[in-house]
C-alpha positions in Angstrom: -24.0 16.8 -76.3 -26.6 18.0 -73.6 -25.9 18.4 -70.1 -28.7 20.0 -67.7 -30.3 19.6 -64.6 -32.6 16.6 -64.3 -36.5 16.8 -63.4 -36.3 14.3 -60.5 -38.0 14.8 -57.8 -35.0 15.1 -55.4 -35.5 17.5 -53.1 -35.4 15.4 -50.4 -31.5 14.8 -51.0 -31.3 18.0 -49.7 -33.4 16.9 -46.3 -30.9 14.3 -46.5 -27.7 16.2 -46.5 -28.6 17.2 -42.6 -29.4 13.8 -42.0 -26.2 12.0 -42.5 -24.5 12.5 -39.3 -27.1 10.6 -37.7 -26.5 7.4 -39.5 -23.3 5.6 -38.3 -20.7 4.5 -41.6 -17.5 2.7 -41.2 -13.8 4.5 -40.3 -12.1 6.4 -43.0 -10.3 4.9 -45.8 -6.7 5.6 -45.8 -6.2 8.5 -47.8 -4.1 8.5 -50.5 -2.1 10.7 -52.8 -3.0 13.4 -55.1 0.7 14.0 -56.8 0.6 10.2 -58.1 -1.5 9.4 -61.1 -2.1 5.7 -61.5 -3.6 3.3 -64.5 -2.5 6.0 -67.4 -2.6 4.2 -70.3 -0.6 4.9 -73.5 -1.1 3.4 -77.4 1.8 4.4 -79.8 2.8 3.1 -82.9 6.0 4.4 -84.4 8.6 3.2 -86.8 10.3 0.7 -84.4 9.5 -0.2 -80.8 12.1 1.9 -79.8 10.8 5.0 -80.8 7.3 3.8 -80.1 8.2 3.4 -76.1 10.6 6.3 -76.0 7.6 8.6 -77.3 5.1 6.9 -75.2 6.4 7.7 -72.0 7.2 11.4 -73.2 4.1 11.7 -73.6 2.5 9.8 -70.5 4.8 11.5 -67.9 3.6 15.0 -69.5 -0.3 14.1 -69.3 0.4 12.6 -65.8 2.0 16.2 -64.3 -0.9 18.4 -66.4 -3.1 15.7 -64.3 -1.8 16.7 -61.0 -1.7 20.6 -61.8 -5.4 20.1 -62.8 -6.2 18.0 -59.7 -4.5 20.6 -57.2 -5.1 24.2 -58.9 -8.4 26.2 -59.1 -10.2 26.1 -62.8 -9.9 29.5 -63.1 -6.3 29.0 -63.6 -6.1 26.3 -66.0 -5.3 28.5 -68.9 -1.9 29.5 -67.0 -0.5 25.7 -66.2 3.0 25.6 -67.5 3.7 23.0 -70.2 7.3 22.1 -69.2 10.3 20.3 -71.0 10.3 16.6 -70.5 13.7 16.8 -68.6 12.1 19.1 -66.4 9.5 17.1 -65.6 11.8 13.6 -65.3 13.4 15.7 -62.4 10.1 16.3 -60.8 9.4 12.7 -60.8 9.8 10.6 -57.6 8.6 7.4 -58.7 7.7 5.5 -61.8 5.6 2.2 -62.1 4.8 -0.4 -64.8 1.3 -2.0 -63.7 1.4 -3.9 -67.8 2.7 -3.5 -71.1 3.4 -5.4 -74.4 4.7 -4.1 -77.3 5.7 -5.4 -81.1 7.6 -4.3 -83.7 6.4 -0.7 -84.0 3.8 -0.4 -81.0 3.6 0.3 -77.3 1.1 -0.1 -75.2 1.0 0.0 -71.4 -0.6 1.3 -68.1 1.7 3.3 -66.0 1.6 5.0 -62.2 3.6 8.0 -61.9 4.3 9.8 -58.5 5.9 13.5 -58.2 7.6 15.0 -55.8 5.2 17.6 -53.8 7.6 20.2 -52.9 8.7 20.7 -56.4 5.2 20.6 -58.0 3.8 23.3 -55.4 7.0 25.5 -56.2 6.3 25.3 -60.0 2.9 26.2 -59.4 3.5 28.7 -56.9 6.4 30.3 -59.4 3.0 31.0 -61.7 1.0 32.9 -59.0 -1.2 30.3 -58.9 -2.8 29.0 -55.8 -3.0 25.7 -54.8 -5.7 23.2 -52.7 -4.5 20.1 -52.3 -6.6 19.4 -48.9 -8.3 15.2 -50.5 -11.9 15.2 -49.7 -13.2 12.6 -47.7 -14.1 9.3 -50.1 -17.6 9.6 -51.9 -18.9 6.1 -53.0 -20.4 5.9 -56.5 -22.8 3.0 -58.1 -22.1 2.6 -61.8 -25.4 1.6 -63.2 -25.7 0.1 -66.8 -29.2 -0.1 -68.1 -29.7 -2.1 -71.5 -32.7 -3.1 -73.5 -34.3 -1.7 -70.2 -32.5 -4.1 -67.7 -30.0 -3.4 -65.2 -26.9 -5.4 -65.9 -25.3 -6.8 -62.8 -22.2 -8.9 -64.2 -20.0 -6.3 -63.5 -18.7 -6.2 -67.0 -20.4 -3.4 -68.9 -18.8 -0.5 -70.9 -19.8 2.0 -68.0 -18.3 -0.1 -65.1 -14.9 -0.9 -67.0 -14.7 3.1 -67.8 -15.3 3.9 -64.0 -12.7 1.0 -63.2 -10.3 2.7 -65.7 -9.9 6.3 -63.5 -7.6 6.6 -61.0 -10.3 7.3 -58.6 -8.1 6.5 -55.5 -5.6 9.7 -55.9 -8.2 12.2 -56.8 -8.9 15.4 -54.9 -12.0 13.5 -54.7 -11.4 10.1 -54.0 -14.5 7.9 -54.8 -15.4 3.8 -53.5 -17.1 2.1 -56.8 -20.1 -0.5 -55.4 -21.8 -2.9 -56.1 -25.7 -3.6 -55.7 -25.8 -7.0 -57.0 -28.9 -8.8 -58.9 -31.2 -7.8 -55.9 -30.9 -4.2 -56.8 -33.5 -4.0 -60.0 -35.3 -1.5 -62.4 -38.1 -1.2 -59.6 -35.1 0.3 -56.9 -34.0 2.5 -59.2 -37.3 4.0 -60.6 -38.1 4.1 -56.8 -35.1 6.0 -56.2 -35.2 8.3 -59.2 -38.8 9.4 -58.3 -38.2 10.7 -54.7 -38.7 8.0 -52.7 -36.2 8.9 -49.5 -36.3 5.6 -47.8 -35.2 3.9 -50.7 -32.7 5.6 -51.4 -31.6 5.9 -47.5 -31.6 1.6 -47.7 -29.3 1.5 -50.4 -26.9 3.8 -49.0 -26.7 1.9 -45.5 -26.4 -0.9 -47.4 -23.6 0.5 -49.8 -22.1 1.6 -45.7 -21.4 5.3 -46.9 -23.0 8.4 -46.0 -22.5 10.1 -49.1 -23.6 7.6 -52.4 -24.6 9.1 -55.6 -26.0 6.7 -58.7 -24.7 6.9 -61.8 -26.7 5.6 -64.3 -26.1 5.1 -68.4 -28.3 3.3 -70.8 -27.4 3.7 -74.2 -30.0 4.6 -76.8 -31.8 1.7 -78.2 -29.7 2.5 -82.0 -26.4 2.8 -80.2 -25.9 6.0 -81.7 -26.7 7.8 -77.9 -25.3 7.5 -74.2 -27.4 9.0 -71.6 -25.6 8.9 -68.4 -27.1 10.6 -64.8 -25.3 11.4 -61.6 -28.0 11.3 -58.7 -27.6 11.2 -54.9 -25.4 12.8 -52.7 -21.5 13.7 -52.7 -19.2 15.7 -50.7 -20.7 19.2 -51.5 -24.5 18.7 -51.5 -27.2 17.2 -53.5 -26.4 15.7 -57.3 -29.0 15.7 -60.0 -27.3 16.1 -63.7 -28.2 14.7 -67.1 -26.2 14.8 -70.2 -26.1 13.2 -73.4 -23.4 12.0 -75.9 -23.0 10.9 -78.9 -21.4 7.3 -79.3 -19.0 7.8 -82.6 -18.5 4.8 -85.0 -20.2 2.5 -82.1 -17.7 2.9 -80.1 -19.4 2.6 -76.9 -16.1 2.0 -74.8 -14.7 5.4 -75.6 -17.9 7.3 -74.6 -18.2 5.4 -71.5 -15.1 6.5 -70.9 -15.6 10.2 -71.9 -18.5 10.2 -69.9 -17.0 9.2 -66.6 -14.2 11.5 -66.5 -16.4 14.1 -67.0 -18.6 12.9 -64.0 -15.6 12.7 -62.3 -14.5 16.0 -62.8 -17.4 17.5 -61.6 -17.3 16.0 -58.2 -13.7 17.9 -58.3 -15.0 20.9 -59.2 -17.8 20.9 -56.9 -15.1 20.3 -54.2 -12.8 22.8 -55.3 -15.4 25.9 -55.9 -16.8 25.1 -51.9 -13.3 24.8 -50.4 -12.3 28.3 -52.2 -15.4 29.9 -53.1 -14.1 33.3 -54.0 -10.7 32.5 -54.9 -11.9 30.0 -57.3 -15.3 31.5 -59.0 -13.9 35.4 -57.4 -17.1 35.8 -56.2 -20.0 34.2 -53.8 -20.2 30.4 -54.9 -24.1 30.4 -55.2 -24.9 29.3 -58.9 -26.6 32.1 -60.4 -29.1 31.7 -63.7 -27.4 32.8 -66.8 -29.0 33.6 -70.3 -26.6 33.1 -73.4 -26.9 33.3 -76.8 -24.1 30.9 -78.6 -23.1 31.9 -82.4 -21.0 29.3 -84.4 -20.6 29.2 -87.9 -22.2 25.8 -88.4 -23.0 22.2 -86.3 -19.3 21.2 -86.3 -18.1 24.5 -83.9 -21.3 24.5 -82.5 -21.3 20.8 -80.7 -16.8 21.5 -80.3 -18.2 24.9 -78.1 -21.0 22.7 -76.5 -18.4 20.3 -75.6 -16.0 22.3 -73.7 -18.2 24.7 -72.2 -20.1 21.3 -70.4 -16.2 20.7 -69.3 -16.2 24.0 -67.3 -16.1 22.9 -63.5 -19.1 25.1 -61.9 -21.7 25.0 -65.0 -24.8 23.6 -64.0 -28.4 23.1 -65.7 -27.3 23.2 -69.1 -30.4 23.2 -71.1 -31.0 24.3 -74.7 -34.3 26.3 -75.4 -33.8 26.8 -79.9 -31.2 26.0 -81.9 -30.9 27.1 -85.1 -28.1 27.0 -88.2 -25.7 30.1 -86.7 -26.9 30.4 -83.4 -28.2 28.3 -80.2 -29.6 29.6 -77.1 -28.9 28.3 -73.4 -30.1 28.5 -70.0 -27.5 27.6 -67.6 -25.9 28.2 -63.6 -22.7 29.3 -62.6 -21.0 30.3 -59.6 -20.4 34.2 -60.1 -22.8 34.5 -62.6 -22.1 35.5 -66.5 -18.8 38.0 -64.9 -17.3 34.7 -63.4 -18.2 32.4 -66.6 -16.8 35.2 -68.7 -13.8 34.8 -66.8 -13.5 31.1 -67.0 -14.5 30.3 -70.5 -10.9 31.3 -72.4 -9.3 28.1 -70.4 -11.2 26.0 -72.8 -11.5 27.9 -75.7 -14.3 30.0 -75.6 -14.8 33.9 -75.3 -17.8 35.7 -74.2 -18.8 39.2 -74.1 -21.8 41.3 -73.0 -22.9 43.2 -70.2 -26.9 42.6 -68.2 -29.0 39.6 -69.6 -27.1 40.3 -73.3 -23.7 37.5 -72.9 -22.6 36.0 -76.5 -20.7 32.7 -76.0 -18.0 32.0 -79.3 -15.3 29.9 -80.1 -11.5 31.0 -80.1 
């Protein structure tokens, strides 16, 4: 997995970020809410389909509350969400929602909403000194963009769009508008766009009626063994220009589609969160500062599970890996807060990293 700053030319995006007012876009989407999680889906198989619902929906009100904690609380205190008893949380619940579900004789599987009752989630929070931002940014609209054998598909039913279609993008501190460019929008417009061209990209976000529109693009590999996915354009903090790379296990391009757009989704609310709260979030000045660090693992198993989660941190930037070798690798990355800030944010997800100057060692727990 890769994830690094792209080369395109876009530093125009940042002209265009003091350009936006001028251009007029439509009223305000009704905002919606950030303690209800919608379209969580479930799969469990047990040894009836009693058991198999009963677990299910232990399991899917849990992963919706760690949802909301996530959403509302800054990254640097993810380590310290409480995991809570599930008649806890069924108390904290204010209401439950079936959107489908079927089931046989050992199986359950459905999509769920959940909604929680604020007061009680900002008290249980609050109970763990940790503070809370749930202030929704303003909607962001996104293009999904599916490239394959080097055309743009526009049916509207591609692995990347389903897996954007999939996220509860409505209730997220973030809340983003999927679009549509249609068969008029082709390889041309988007090389156009990618390689600077500010009037391009201008008419397709008057067209899209949004001030702030970011592309984001995947085109598997031509093996299938690879999904390249982009975020360019412009969201609620600034200018967006990011790369990464996965691997697509056992083909299974569904599941990295997915992977890949919760991740993209995640940044936009980390972005948010670190310029709403710069210092209270990152504990120091929110300007990403270059960091130098040398990764030891003790072999290509740890070594992509480390490069996995530390792409997951909310804040890194510009991953990009200069050697790798069998025990060590080493990066070149930003962070808010530079390597003291990272060091502070990496045991949430695993990690631990010591040093002191330009020396920082990155390992797993």
């Amino acid at each position: 997995m890769r994830y690094e700053s792209t080369t395109f030319r876009a530093s125009w995006l940042c002209v265009l970020c003091f350009l936006l007012p001028a251009f007029s876009v439509p009223a305000k989407a009704q905002r919606k809410d950030v303690y209800t999680v919608a379209k969580l889906s479930v799969d469990i198989k047990a040894k009836d389909a009693v058991t198999a619902k009963r677990t299910a929906l232990t399991l899917a009100k849990t992963r919706a509350l760690q949802t909301v904690f996530r959403r509302i609380a800054p990254f640097n205190s993810f380590e310290r969400l409480p995991t809570l008893k599930s008649a806890v949380i069924e108390d904290m619940i204010a209401g439950f929602s079936v959107r489908r579900e079927r089931n046989s004789a050992t199986q359950y599987i459905a999509t769920l909403d959940f909604k929680f009752q604020a007061e009680i989630v900002r008290k249980v929070l609050s109970g763990k000194g940790i503070a809370i931002n749930d202030q929704q940014a303003d909607q962001i609209t996104v293009l999904p963009v599916y490239i394959s054998t080097g055309k743009i598909v526009t049916s509207g039913r591609d692995p990347w769009r389903n897996a954007w279609n999939g996220l509860d993008l409505e209730n997220a501190i973030v809340p983003v508008r999927l679009a549509r460019a249609g068969p008029s929008f082709t390889m041309d417009n988007l090389s156009a766009i990618i390689a600077g061209d500010l009037n391009a990209f201008v008419a397709l976000r008057d067209k899209m009626k949004t001030k702030k529109l970011v592309l984001a693009i995947a085109e598997p590999t031509q093996d299938g063994k690879n999904l390249t996915t982009k975020l360019f354009g412009v969201d609620r903090v600034g200018s967006v220009s990011l790369s990464r790379n996965d691997s697509v296990y056992s083909g299974n391009m569904k599941s990295a589609a997915k992977e890949a757009a919760e991740i993209a989704l995640g940044i936009f609310e980390g972005r948010w969160k670190l310029m709403q709260s710069p210092r209270s979030l990152a504990g120091v000045d929110a300007t990403p500062v270059d960091l130098n660090v040398v990764v030891e693992f003790a072999g290509i198993r740890e070594w992509k599970a480390i490069r996995g989660r530390l792409v997951k941190i909310p804040g890194v930037q510009g991953l990009d890996i200069k050697s790798l070798s069998a025990r060590t690798a080493q990066l070149v990355l930003k962070f808010p807060g530079g390597a003291e800030g990272l060091a502070r944010m990496v045991p949430a997800h695993g990690l631990s990293m010591q040093g002191a100057g330009e020396a920082w060692i990155l390992r797993g727990n």
